[in-house]
N, C-alpha and C positions, 0 to 999 in steps of 0.2 A: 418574540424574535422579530426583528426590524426587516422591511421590506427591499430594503439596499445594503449594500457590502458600505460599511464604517470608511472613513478613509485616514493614511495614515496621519497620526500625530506628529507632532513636531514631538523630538527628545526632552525641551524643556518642560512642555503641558505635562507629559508622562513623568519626568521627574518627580517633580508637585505631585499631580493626582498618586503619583505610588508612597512617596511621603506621607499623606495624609492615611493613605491604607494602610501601609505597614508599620503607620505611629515608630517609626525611627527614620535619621537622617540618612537618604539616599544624594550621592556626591555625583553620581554618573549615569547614564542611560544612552546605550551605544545602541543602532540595529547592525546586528550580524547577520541576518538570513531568515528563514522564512521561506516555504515553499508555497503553490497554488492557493492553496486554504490558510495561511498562517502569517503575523509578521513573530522575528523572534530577536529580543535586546535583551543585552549583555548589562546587568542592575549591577551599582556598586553601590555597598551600603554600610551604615558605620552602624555598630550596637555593642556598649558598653567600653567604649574605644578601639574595637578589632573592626576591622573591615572583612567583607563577605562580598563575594560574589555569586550573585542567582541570576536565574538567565528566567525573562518574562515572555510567556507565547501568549499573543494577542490571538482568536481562532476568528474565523470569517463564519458568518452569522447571514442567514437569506431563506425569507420563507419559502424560497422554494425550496430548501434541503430541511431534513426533519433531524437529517444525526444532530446530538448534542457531542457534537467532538472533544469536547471540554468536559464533562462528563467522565466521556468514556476511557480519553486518555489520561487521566487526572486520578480517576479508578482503578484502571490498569496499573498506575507502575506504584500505587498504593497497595494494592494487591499483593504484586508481584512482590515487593517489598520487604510486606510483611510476611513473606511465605520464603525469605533469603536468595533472592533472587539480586544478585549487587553487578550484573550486568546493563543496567539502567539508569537512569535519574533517578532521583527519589524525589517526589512527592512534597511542597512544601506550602502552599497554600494556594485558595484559590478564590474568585469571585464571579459567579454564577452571571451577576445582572451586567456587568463589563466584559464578559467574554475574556476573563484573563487568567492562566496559570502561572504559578509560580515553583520551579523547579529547580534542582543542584543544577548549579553550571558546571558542563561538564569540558575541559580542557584536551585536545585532541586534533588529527587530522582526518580530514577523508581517504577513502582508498580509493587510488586515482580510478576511472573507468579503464577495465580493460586490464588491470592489476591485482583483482585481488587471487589472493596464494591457496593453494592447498589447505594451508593451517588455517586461513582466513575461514575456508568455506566448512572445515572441519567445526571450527570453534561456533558459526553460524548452525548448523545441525547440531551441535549439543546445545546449543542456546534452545534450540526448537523443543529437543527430547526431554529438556529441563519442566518447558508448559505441558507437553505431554503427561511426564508425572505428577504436575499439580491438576489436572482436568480428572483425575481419582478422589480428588479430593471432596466432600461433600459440598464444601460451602464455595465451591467454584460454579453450582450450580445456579447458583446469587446471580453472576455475571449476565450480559446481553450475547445475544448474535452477535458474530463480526458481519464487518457491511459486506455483504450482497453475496451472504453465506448460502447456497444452496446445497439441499443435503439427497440430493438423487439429480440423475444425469438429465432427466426429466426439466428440471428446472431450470439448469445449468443451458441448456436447451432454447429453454423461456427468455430466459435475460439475455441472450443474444439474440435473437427474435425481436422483443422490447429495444434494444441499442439499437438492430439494424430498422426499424419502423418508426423511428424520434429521429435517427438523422436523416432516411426521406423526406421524411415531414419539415425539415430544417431546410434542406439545401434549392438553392435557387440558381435554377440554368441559366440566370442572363448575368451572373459572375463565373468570372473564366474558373476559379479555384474551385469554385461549387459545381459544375459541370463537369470540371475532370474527376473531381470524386465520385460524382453519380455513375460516370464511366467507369471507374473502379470499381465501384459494387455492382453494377448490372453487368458486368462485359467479365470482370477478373473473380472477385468475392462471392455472391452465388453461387457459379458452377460449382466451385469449392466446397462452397458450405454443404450444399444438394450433397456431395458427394460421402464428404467427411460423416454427415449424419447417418447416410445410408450403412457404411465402413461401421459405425459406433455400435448402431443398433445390432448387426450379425456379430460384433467381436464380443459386447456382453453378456446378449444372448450364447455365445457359444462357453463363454465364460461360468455361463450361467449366475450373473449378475441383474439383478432386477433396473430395467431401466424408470420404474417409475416408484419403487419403494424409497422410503427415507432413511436414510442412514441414521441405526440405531446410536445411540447415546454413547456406549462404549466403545464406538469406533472414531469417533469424533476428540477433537484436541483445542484447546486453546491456541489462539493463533495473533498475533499483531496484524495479520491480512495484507498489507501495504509492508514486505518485510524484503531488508536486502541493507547492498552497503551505502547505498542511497542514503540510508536511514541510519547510518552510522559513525561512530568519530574510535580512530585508531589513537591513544594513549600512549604517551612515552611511553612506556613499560611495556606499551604492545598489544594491553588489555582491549579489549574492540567495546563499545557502548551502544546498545541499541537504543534509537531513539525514533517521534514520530508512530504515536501507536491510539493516531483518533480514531479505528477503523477495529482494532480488537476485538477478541470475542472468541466464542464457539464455533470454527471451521470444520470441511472437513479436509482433514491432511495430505487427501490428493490435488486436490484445489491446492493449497498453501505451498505444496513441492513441485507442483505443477506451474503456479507463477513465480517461482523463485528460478526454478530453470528459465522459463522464458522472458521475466523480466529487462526489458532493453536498457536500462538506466545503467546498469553492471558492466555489461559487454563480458560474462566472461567466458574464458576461452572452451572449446571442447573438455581438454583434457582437465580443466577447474570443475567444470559440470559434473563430468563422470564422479570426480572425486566425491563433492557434493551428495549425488544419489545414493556411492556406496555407504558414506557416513549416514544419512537418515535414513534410511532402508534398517540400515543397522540398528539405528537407535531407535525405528518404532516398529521391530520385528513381533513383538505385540501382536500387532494387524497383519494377519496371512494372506489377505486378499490387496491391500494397499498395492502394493505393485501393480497386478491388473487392474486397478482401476484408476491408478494414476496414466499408465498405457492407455486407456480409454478416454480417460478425458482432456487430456495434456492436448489434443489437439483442439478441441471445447477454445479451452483459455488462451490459444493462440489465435482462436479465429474473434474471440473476444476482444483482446489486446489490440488486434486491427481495428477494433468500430472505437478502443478508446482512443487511441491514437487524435480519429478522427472526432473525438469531442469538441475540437477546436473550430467545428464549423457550427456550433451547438451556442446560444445565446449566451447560456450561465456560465460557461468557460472564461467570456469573456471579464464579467463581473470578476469572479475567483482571480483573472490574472489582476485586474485594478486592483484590487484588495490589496493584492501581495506583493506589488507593485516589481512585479519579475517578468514583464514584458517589452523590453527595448523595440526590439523588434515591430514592423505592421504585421496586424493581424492577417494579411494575404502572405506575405513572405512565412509566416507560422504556418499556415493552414498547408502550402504548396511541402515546408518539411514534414511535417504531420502524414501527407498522404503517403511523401515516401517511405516512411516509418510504416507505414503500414502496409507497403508492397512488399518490402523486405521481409515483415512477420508476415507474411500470407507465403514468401517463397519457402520462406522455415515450415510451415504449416505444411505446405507439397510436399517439400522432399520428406518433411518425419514423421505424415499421420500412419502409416503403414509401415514404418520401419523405425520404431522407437529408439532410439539412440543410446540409453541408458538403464537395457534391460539386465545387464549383468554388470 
């Protein structure tokens, strides 16, 4: 794994080098998108006189990240695939030593922030309850962890602990951005945190939920981990495609409905939420305790979602934006929205560690 982020190709080198790989004539090579870790171009390519379109993810590679996101998400929708799962891309070739996947392009819109419907979040929850019933399966036990899957509250804990102790270690008081941060987490974020852990600890207890056991095998789900409509293209027809699944794996289910409510990429409204809860609730009635422990932790991943936010004040952030080259903006004009992104999930965290929003 190379010790710097690649930078991007020109369309024509890529043309050629995907010519040579896929030994037929490639006529086109567009970049459509691409998020933090990825660039992603739209391949035209001629075989046996038909033209095809596949869409090529280039994945950002840096020793200091160990996921093999190419790997993982290259395996996943392989998986999923071949277990009939046709809300996806499917799987078309790939190349380990280039960092490159090769997958159906899929033809579609995004659902604007702030829009997505009822049906939207409904058909999202049976997309979920779908992995659910393949994580029965034997040979789903093949698969990896999803990233930064922790399976007791315990740990969950941990990694916010580790985010809030890497960005002290980052930030530096004689930058104005970096300073108003550190005022956020000593003056607003602590108290909170102190608080919420205190609140966690007597509601599982009371619960009688173990805050330090691991969540056994059969309560746990397959997950894409990174999931929402972020991560999605709506199809003439309506049909919704999940995409973006380097992060996949073994969750557990209160995590995965826990950042799908809180997710800020979405925007969506109360009453979409609610809808949301009732549909997976339903679809993974399975699990009798899910509810309470989603209630116990859903404040966890919002006080989490505050310290990602603020990743942007964290070196390797920065690399990942070059990569993906989705950074217009200076890195202080980032860092100053970043923070308010994070005041705003820390007001959510106030008003609902204690008054769950989506308990019925």
């Amino acid at each position: 794994m190379s010790s710097s982020a690649p930078t991007e190709q020109s369309p024509e080198k890529l043309r050629v080098e995907l010519a040579r790989w896929l030994k037929r004539d490639v006529q086109g090579v567009e970049r459509i998108g691409g998020g933090r870790n990825s660039q992603v171009y739209k391949v035209t390519t001629i075989r046996d006189g038909i033209s095809q379109e596949l869409a090529l993810k280039i994945y950002f590679r840096h020793a200091n990240d160990s996921r093999d996101r190419l790997a993982t998400e290259f395996g996943a929708f392989r998986f999923l695939w071949n277990h009939g799962v046709r809300e996806i891309p499917e799987s078309y070739d790939s190349a380990a030593e280039l960092g490159w996947g090769l997958y159906q392009f899929i033809k579609g819109e995004k659902i604007p922030v702030g829009k997505a419907s009822d049906s939207d979040v409904t058909t999202a929850a049976a997309f979920l309850g779908s992995l659910r019933k393949l994580s029965v399966l034997p040979e789903s036990r093949a698969l990896g962890v999803a990233s930064e899957a922790y399976f007791s509250p315990s740990k969950i804990v941990e990694n916010v602990a580790q985010r809030f102790t890497r960005l002290h270690l980052n930030l530096d008081d004689s930058i104005a951005e970096h300073l108003a941060a550190h005022k956020f987490i000593n003056e607003e974020f602590t108290p909170l945190y102190e608080q919420v852990i205190t609140w966690k600890r007597k509601f599982l207890e009371h619960a009688g939920i173990s805050f330090d056991a691991d969540l056994d095998w059969s309560q746990r789900t397959l997950s894409p981990s990174d999931f929402g409509f972020h991560n999605a293209l709506k199809q003439p027809d309506s049909r919704i495609i999940f995409l973006d699944f380097e992060y996949f794996g073994w969750d557990d289910p209160a995590k995965m409905i826990s950042d799908f409510l809180l997710h800020p990429a979405m925007e969506l409204t109360p009453s979409v939420r609610r809808t949301f809860a009732a549909e997976i609730f339903h679809n993974f009635a399975d699990l009798p305790q899910l509810r309470t422990r989603v209630e116990a932790v859903y404040p966890l991943f919002g006080l989490k979602w505050c310290l990602i936010f603020l990743n942007e004040f964290l070196p390797d952030s920065l690399l990942r934006r070059q990569f993906a080259a989705v950074a217009p903006a200076e890195r202080s004009t980032l860092q100053r929205q970043q923070l308010a992104k994070a005041r705003r999930m820390l007001d959510t965290v106030r008003r609902e560690y204690q008054n769950f929003p989506y308990r019925d």
